[in-house]
C-alpha positions in Angstrom: -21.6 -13.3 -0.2 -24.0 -11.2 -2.3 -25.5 -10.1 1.9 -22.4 -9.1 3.1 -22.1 -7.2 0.0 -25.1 -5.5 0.1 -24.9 -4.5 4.1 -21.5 -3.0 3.1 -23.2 -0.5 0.6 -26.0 0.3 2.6 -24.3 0.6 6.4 -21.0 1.6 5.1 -21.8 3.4 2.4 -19.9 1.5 0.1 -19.9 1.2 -3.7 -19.8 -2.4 -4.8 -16.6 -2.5 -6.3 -15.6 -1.0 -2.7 -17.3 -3.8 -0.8 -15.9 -6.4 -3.0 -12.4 -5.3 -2.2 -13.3 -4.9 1.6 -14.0 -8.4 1.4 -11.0 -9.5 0.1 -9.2 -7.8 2.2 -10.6 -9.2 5.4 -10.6 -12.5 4.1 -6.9 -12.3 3.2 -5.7 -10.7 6.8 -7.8 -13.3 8.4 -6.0 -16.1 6.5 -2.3 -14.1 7.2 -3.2 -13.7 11.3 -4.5 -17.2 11.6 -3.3 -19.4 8.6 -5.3 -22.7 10.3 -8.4 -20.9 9.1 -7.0 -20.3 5.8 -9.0 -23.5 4.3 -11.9 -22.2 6.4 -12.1 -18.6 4.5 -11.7 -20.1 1.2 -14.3 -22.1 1.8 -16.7 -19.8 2.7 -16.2 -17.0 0.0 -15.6 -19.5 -2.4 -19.4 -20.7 -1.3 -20.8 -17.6 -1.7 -19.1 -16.5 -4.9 -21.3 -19.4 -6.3 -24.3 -18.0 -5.7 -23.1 -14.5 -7.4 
């Protein structure tokens, strides 16, 4: 998580706080447009929030 974080300040010009929310809002359209994948996405941010 802290990567795709740190791409989104450096190649979007992000601040963190602006990445973060990015984030969370992908992960939560992703989850509304294909709720099969919901378990999925939680699963993977909830891996990477580990590692923060």
């Amino acid at each position: 998580m802290n990567e795709l974080v740190d791409r989104l300040i450096k190649e979007a010009n992000l601040s963190p706080d602006q990445a973060q929310k990015a984030i969370k809002t992908i992960a939560d359209f992703v989850k509304e447009r294909f709720p099969m994948l919901g378990g999925a996405v939680d699963q993977i941010f909830a891996a990477g929030n580990k590692e923060d």
